[in-house]
C-alpha positions in Angstrom: -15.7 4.1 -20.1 -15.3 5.9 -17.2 -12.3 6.1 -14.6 -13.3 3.8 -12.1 -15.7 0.7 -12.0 -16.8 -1.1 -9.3 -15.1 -4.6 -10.8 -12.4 -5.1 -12.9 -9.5 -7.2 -13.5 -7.2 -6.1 -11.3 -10.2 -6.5 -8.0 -11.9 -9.2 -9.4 -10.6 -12.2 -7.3 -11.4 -9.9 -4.0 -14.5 -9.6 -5.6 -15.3 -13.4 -6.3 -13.3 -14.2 -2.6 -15.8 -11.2 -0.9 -18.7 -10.9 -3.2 -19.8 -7.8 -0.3 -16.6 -6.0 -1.1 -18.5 -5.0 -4.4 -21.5 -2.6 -2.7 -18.3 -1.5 0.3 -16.2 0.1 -1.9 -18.4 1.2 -4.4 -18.9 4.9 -2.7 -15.4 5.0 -1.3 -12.8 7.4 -3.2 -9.9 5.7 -4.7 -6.4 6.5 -2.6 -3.6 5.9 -4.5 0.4 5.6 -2.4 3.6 6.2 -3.7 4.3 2.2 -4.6 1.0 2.7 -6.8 2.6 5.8 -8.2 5.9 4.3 -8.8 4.5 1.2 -10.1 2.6 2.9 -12.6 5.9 5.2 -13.7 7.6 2.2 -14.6 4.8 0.7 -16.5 5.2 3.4 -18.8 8.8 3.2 -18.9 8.7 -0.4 -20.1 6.4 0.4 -22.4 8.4 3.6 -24.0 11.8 1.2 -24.0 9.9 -1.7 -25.8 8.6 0.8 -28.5 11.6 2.7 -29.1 11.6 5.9 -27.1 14.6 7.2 -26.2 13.7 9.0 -23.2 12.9 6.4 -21.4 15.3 6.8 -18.9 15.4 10.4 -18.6 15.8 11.1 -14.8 15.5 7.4 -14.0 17.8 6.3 -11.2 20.3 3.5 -12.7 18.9 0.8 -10.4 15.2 1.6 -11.5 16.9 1.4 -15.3 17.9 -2.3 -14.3 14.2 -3.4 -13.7 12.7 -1.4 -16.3 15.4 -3.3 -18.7 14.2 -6.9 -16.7 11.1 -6.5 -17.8 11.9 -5.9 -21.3 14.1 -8.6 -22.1 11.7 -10.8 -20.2 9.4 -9.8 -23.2 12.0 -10.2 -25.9 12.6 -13.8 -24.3 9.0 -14.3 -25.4 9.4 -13.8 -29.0 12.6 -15.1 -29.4 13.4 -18.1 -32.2 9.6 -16.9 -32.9 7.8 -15.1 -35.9 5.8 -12.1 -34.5 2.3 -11.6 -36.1 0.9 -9.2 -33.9 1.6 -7.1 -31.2 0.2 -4.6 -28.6 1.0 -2.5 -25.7 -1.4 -0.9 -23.2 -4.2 -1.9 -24.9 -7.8 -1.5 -23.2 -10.2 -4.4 -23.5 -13.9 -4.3 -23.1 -15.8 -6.9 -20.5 -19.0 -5.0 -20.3 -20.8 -8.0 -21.9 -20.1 -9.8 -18.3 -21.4 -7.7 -16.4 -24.9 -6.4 -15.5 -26.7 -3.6 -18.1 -25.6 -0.3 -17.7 -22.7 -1.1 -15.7 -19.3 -1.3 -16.9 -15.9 -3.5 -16.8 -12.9 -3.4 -18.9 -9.1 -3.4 -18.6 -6.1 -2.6 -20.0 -3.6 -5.3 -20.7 0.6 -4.6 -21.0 1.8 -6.5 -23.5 -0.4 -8.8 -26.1 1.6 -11.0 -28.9 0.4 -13.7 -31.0 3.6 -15.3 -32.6 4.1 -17.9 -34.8 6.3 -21.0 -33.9 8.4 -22.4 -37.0 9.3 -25.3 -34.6 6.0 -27.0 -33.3 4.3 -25.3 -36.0 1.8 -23.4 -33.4 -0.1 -20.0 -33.1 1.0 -18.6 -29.4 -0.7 -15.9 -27.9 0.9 -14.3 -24.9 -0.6 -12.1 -22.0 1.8 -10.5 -20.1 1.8 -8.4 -17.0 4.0 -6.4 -15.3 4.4 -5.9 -11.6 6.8 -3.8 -9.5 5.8 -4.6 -6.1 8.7 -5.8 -4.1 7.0 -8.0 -1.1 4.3 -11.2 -2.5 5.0 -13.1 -5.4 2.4 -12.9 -8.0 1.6 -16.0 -9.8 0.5 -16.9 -13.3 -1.1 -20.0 -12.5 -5.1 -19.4 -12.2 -4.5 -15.8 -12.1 -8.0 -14.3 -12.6 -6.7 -10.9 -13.5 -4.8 -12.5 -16.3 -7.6 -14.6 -17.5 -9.9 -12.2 -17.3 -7.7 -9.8 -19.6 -7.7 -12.9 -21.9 -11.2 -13.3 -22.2 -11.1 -9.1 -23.4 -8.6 -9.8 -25.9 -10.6 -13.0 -27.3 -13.6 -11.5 -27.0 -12.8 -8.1 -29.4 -13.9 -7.7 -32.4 -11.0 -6.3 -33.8 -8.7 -8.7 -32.6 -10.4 -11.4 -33.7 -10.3 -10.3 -37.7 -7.0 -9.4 -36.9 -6.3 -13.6 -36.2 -8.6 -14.2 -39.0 -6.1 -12.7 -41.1 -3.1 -14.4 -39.4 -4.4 -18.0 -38.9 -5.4 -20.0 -42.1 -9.3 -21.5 -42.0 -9.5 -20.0 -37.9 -13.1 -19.8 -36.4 -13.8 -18.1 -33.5 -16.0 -20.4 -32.3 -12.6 -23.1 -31.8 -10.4 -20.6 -30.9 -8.7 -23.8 -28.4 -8.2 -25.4 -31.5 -5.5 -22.8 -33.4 -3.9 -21.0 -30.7 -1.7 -22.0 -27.7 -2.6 -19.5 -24.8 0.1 -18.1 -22.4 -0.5 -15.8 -19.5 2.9 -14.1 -17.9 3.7 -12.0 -14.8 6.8 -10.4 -15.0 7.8 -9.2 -11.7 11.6 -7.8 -11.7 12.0 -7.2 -8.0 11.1 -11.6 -7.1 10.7 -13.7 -10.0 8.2 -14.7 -13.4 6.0 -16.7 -13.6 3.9 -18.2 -16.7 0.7 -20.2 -17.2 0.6 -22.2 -20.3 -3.1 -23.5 -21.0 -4.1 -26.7 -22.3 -7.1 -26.5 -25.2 -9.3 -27.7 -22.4 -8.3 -25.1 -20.5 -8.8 -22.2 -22.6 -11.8 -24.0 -23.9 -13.7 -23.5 -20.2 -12.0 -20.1 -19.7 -13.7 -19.0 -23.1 -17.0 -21.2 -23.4 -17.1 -23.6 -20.1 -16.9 -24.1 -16.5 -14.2 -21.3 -15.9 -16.2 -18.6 -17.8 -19.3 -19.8 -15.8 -17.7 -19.6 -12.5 -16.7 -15.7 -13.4 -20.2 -14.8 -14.5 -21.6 -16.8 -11.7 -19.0 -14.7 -9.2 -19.9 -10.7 -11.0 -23.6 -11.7 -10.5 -23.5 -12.5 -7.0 -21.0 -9.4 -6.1 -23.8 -7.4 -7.8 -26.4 -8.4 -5.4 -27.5 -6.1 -2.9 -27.5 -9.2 -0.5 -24.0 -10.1 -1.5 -22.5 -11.6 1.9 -18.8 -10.3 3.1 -16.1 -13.0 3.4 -13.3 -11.6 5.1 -10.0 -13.4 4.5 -6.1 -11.8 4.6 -6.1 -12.1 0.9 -9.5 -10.5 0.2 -9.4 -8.1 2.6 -5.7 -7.1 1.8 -6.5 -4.3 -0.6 -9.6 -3.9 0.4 -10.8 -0.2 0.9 -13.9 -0.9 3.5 -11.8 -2.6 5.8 -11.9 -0.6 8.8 -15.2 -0.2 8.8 -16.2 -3.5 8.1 -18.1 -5.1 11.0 -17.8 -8.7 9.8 -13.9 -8.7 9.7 -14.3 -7.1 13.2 -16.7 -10.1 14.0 -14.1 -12.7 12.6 -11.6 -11.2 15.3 -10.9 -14.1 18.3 -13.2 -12.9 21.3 -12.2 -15.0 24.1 -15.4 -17.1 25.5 -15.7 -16.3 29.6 -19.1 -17.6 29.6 -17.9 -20.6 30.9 -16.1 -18.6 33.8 -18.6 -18.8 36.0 -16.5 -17.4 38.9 -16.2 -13.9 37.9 -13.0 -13.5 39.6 -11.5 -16.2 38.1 -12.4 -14.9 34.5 -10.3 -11.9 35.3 -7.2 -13.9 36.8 -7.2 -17.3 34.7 -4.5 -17.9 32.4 -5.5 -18.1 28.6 -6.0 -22.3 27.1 -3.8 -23.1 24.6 -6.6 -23.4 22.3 -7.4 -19.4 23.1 -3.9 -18.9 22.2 -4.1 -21.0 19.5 -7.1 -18.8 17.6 -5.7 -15.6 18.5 -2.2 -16.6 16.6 -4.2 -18.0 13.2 -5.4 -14.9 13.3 -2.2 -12.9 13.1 -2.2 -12.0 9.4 -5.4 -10.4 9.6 -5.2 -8.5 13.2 -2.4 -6.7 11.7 -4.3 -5.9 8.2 -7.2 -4.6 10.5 -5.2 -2.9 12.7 -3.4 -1.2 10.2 -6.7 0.0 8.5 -8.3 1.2 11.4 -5.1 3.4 11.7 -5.1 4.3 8.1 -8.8 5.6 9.0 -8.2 7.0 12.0 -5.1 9.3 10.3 -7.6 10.4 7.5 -10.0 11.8 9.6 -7.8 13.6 11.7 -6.3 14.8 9.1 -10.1 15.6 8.0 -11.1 17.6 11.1 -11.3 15.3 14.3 -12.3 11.6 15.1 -13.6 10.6 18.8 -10.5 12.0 21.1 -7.4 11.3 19.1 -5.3 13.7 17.8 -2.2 13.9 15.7 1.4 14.2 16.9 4.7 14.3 15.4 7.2 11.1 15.5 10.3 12.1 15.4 13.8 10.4 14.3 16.7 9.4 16.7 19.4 12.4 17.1 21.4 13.4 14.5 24.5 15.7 14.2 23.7 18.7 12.3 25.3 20.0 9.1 27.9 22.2 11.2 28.4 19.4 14.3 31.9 18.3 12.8 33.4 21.6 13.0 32.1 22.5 16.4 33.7 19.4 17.3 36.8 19.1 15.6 37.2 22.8 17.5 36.6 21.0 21.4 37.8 17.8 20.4 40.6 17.6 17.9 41.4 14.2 16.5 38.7 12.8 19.2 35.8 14.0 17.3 36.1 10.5 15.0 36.2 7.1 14.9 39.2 5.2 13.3 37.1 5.0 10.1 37.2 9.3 10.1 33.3 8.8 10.6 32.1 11.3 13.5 31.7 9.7 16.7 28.4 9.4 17.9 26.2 11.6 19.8 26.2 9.4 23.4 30.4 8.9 23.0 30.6 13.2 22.5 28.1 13.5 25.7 30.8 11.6 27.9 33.4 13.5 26.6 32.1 16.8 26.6 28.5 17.1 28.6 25.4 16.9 27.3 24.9 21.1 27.2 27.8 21.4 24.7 26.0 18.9 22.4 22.4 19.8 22.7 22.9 22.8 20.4 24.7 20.5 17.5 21.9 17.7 17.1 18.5 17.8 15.7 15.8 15.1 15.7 13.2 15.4 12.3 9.9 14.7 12.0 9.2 11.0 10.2 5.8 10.5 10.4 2.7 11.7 12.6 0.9 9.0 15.4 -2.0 9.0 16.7 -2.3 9.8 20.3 -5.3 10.1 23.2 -6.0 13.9 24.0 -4.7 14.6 27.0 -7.0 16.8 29.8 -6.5 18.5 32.6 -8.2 18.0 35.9 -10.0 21.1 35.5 -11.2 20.1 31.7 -12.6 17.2 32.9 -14.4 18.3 36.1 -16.4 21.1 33.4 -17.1 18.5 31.1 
């Protein structure tokens, strides 16, 4: 299977929310960002501590340690009181049979367990994912990624004749009928969450309505017609969104059409209805906004793009590593606070001036932002 495909579990909902986002992204290189990276670090971390490994803290900050240990005993907490039958870790599932010929679809699930419960005398399989991300709750509830990975792990051979060999008289044709389906997220940073399906339930995920609605939602992301629906959570991860005219064209524009006094059009106050669609809009003005900088950055960074350039930011002053003894020297006791912290750099200015201290601070660059090119009256009068 190859690295990328254009749908998947993890894109699927932005795909059945935007069925255009499909043919955006498809020639668009994927960027990864160091909560990506990190996320994916402590994947493997959980997964190392669950089987065993004992490096699996090896140069793991003690906090990071904590969630990686969350996450684990969230998945002993499943099998507890429980007999385990089978069990899997990073295993990749294939969904090519819901897509179109010749293209592909699959995923990789965390942790898979069918167990066996002594108590209500029922087979429980449980899908579980974990997520590091530290902002928006993820829920299990109707959580196509989760199903999705479901329908892989129902769907595989090997699996199957694996529960074949567990569950007395099963069919895979009633697979509602011998197993209790449960579909986690584990997220250590907010809270879990977890999805337990009634037979009905997993019976449309696996045979009915639900499975339908997926199929019916790949095919129309597929076409080459497929319309773009632009919406914060579909556009959130999106990688076409700053190029995307129809989230530009779901922007407020404010209608002066009816201003038929062209003066007044420039000096009337905005309606509270104006207002009204500007604000609803907030959550995705910001995501676009955002993007457009995200673009904007990567083509500078590129080369050029139209008249912007790069600059450094730069941080607020801060002493330097060799400020306190400079100032202990012209200062004495005066040089701290009462907590024996240095005092700060406007309180030394008054006491001292502001040539004394200008050799003792430093200011480091943070980030870059982009700015207009600036040009002289000269560069402007040859151009």
């Amino acid at each position: 299977m190859s690295k990328h495909t254009l749908i998947s579990p993890s894109n699927f909902e932005r795909r059945m929310l935007c069925p255009g986002s499909l043919h955006a992204e498809k020639d668009l290189p994927n960027i990864t960002s160091v909560y990506a990276e990190k996320g994916t670090m402590l994947h493997d971390r959980v997964n190392k501590l669950i089987n065993g490994h004992k490096d699996w803290k090896k140069d793991l900050p003690e906090d990071l340690q904590e969630i990686v240990k969350k996450a684990q005993e969230y998945f002993y907490s499943v099998k507890r009181d429980k007999k385990t039958l089978i069990e899997f870790h990073e295993q990749r599932f294939n969904l090519d049979f819901l897509v179109p010929p010749f293209e592909e679809m699959g995923g990789s699930v965390d942790s898979i367990v069918l167990c066996y419960n002594e108590e209500n005398k029922t087979y429980e399989l449980h899908v579980i994912d974990y997520k590091f991300g530290m902002g928006v709750k993820v829920e299990a509830y109707e959580n196509y990624q989760l199903m999705l990975y479901a329908i892989g792990v129902l769907n595989d051979y090997g699996f199957l004749k694996l529960l074949e060999d567990e569950i007395p008289k099963f069919k895979c044709n009633n697979i509602h009928k011998y197993i209790k389906l449960y579909l986690h997220i584990v997220q250590p940073y907010i809270s879990d969450s977890c999805w337990e399906l009634r037979n009905d339930e997993l019976k449309s995920l696996l045979q009915g309505k639900r499975l339908d609605l997926i199929k019916s939602s790949i095919e129309q992301a597929y076409s080459k017609t497929a319309i773009r629906i632009p919406s914060k959570k579909a556009c959130q991860f999106c990688k076409a969104k700053a190029t995307c005219s129809s989230l530009a064209n779901t922007l407020p524009v404010i209608d002066n059409i009816k201003d038929r006094n062209t003066t007044l059009a420039r000096i009337r106050m905005l309606s509270e209805e104006e207002i009204s669609a500007i604000y609803d809009k907030k959550d995705v003005i910001i995501l676009y906004l955002n993007a457009i900088e995200d673009y904007i950055k990567t083509k500078l960074h590129e080369g050029s793009f139209a008249d912007y350039e790069l600059k450094d930011k730069l941080s607020n002053r801060k002493w330097i590593d060799t400020a306190e003894e400079h100032l202990t020297r012209l200062l004495g006791d005066d040089a701290y606070e009462t907590t024996r912290k240095l005092i700060s750099i406007t309180k030394a200015e008054k006491l001292l001036s502001k040539d004394d201290i200008k050799h003792l601070t430093t200011k480091e660059v943070t980030d870059k932002i982009i700015v207009k090119q600036e040009y002289s009256i000269e560069e402007l009068l040859t151009d």
